[in-house]
N, C-alpha and C positions, 0 to 999 in steps of 0.2 A: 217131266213137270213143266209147266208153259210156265213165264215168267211174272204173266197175273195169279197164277195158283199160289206163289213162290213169295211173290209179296201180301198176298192175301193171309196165309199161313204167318210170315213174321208179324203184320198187324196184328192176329189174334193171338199170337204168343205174349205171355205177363211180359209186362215192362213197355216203354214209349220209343217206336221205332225209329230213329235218326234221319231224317235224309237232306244231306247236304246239297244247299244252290251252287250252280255251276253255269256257266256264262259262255264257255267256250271249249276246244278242244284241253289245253294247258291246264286251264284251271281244274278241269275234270279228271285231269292224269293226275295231280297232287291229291284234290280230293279223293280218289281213289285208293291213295294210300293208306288214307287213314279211314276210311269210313264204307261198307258195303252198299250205302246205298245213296243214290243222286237225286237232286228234286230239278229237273230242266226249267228255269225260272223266268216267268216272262218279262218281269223287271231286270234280272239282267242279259237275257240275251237282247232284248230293246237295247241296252246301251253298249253293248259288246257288238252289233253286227251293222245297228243302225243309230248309231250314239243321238239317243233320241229318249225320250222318256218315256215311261211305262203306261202311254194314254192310247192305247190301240192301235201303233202302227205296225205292230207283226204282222207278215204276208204266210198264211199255213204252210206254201211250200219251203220257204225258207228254217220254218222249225222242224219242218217231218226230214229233211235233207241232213238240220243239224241232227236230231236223235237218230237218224241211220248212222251217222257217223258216231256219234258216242256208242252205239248200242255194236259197232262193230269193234271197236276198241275197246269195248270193256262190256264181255258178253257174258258176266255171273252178277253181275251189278243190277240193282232194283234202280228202274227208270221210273219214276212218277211224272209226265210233263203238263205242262200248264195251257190248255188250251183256251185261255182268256175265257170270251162268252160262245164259244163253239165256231167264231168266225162269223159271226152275227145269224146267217140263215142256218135254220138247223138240217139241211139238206150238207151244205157244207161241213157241219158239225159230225154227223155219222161217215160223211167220206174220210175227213181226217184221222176217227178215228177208228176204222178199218185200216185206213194204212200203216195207223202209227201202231197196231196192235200186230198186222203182218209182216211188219221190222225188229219188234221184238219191244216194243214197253211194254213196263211193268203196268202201265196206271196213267190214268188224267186227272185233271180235276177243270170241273165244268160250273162255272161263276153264272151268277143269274144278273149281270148287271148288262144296264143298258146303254147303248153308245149316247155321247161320248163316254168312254169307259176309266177309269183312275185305278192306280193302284191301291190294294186294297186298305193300306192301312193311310190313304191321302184323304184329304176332307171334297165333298163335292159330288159324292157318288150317289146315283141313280138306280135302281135296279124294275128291272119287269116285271110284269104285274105277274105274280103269281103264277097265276095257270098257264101265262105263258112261257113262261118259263119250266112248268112241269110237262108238258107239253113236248119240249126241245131233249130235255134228259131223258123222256120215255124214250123218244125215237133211240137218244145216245145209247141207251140202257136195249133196247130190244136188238142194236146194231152190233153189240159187242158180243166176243163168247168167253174167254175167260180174261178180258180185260179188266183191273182194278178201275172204277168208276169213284170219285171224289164230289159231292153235291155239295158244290157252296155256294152261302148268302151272305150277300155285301148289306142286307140291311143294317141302317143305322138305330132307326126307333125299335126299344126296347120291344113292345107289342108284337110289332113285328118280325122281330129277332124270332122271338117265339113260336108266333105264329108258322112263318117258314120253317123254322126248325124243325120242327114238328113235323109239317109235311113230308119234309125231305128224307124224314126218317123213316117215314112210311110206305116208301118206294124202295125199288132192288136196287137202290146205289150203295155201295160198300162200306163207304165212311161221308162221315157229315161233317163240314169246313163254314165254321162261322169265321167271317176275317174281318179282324181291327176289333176283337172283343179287348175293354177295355181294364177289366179287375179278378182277382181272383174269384170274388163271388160270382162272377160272373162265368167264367169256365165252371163253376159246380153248377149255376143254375141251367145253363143249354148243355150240360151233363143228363142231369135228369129228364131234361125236355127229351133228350133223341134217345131218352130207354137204352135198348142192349146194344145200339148202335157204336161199333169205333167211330173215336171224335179224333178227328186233327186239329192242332193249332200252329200256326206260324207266326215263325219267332222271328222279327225282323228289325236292325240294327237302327235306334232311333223311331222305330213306329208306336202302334197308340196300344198296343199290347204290354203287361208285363213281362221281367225277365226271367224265367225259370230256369231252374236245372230240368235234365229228363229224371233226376227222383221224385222232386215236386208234382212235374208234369204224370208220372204217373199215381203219384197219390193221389190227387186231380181226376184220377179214369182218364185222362190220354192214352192214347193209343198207339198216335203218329206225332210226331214234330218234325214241320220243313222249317231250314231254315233256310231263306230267301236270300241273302245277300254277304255273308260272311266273305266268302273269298272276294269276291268284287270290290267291295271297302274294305277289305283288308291290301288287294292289288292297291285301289287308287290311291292309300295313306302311304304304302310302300315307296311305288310310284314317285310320286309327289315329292316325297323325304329324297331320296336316290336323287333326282334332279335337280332339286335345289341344291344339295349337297352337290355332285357336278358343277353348277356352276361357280356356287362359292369357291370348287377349287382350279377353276378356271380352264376346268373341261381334260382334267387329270383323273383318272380311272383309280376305284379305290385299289388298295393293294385284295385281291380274294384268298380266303382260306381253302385250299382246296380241298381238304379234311371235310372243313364243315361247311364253307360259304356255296353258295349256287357261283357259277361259272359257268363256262364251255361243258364242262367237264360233269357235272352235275345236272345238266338241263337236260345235255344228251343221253345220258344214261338214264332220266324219269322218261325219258322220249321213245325210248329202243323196248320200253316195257311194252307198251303200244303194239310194236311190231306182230302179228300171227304166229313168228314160229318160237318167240322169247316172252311171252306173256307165261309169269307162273301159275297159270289156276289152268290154263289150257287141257290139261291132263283129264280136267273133270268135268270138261263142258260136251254133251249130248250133239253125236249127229246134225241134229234138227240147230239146235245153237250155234253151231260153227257155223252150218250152211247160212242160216238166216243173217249171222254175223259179216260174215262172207260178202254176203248180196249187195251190204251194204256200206263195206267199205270204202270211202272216196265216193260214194254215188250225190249225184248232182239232186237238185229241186225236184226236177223231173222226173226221174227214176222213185225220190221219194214218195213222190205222189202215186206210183203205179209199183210201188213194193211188191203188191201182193200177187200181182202177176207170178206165179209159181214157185210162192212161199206157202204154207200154210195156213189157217189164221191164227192156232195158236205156237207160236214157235218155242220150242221146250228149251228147256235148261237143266 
């Protein structure tokens, strides 16, 4: 089973599928413990690689490098990544995402907004007219083979919410991603707009969306929920506290539980999970998975970008 069949199937299973934002190598080894599936976020790899904000400066090769490397550490896990607006040209849009689907994601999701770009739940956002934008996802959609494709619209005006909606739903994209909807009537109204289509929404800490459980979300008809930024604000409050605290104690280390607190002792062991021959699910990961996992461990920009070089394009699991 490829790894877009595999999250396609959990989309359409009852209930609202989870996938947690992850920022970095670390953050994705604890999220992994608790959760099967990852959402690679462009909000926080922006501030995790390039402590920069979420307004368009991801360079493609730098995220296809990082999900080689997650997807080679953690190859039963559902990858959804975030490829902004396709990288502005949609030539570049379909190369990314052959590579990122010959490494092994599960899924993209493909924004219709236009440069300068914003994160989606920040006020100031633009998006492309329409067709041009339907235009960029056909290519994306006729490029892919069993990659999960995500179509979303950053519009702000109601009408237009709709309108896009609508369209988006009418095309082979898998699920439809309205972002920064602002009320619950509003998730049942672009509920109905996109018909039989799975809907995602992201949940994001502080933004202009409500706070749901995933039982609300799916008496809602949700489908999918990312959430964008949990570990990340969850590190930098952590962070923050741990430092201050240092220096209040005038750069005296607390005392650690070794039982229960993280140390040495606790980081290395979420670390060694990681490793090829101590990962516990190994047993039940396919040929095709391990290899494509394989290909990709440690592989630099460059390699990400030419994955596909004697991978297959759908790599199974």
């Amino acid at each position: 089973m490829t790894y877009g069949k595999k999250l396609r199937e959990q989309i359409t299973a009852p209930g609202t599928t989870p996938l947690i934002g992850v920022y970095d190598m670390y953050s994705a080894s604890i999220a992994a413990g608790h959760y099967d599936g990852m959402f690679v976020s462009g909000f926080g790899f922006a501030a995790s690689y390039y402590g920069l904000p979420d307004i368009g400066f991801i360079a493609w090769p730098d995220m296809v490098a990082f999900v080689q490397r997650l997807r080679g550490a953690f190859p039963t896990h559902h990858l959804l990544v975030d490829i902004d607006d396709g990288y502005v040209d949609p030539e570049v849009a379909c190369h990314v995402v052959e590579g990122l689907e010959r490494i092994g994601a599960s899924g993209v999701i493909l924004e219709d907004q236009k440069r300068p770009r914003r994160c989606g739940h920040a006020d100031g956002k633009q998006v492309l007219p329409l067709d041009e934008y339907l235009a960029k996802l056909e290519k994306v959609l006729a490029t892919r083979h069993d990659l999960v494709v995500v179509a979303r619209t950053d519009a702000t005006d109601e009408a237009d919410i709709l309108r896009r909606a609508k369209a988006l739903a009418a095309t082979d994209a898998d699920v439809i991603l309205v972002d920064g909807i602002r009320s619950v009537e509003w998730i049942r109204t672009v509920r109905e707009a996109v018909g039989d289509k799975p809907l995602l929404f992201n949940q994001i800490a502080g933004g202009k969306s409500p706070r749901l459980s995933l039982g609300e979300l799916s008496e809602l008809g949700v489908d999918v929920a990312i959430y964008s930024t949990p570990c990340l604000f969850a590190a930098h409050e952590a962070m923050d506290s741990a430092l201050a605290e240092l220096r209040r104690a005038d750069g005296r280390l607390p005392v650690v539980d070794t039982a229960r607190g993280i140390g040495v002792q606790a980081s290395t062991r979420l670390l060694e999970r990681n490793m090829a021959h101590r990962r516990p699910e190994r047993a039940g990961v396919s040929a095709g998975a391990a290899a494509g996992a394989a290909a990709g461990a440690g592989a630099g920009a460059g390699a990400g970008a030419g994955a596909g070089a004697g991978a297959s394009a759908g790599v199974s699991v």
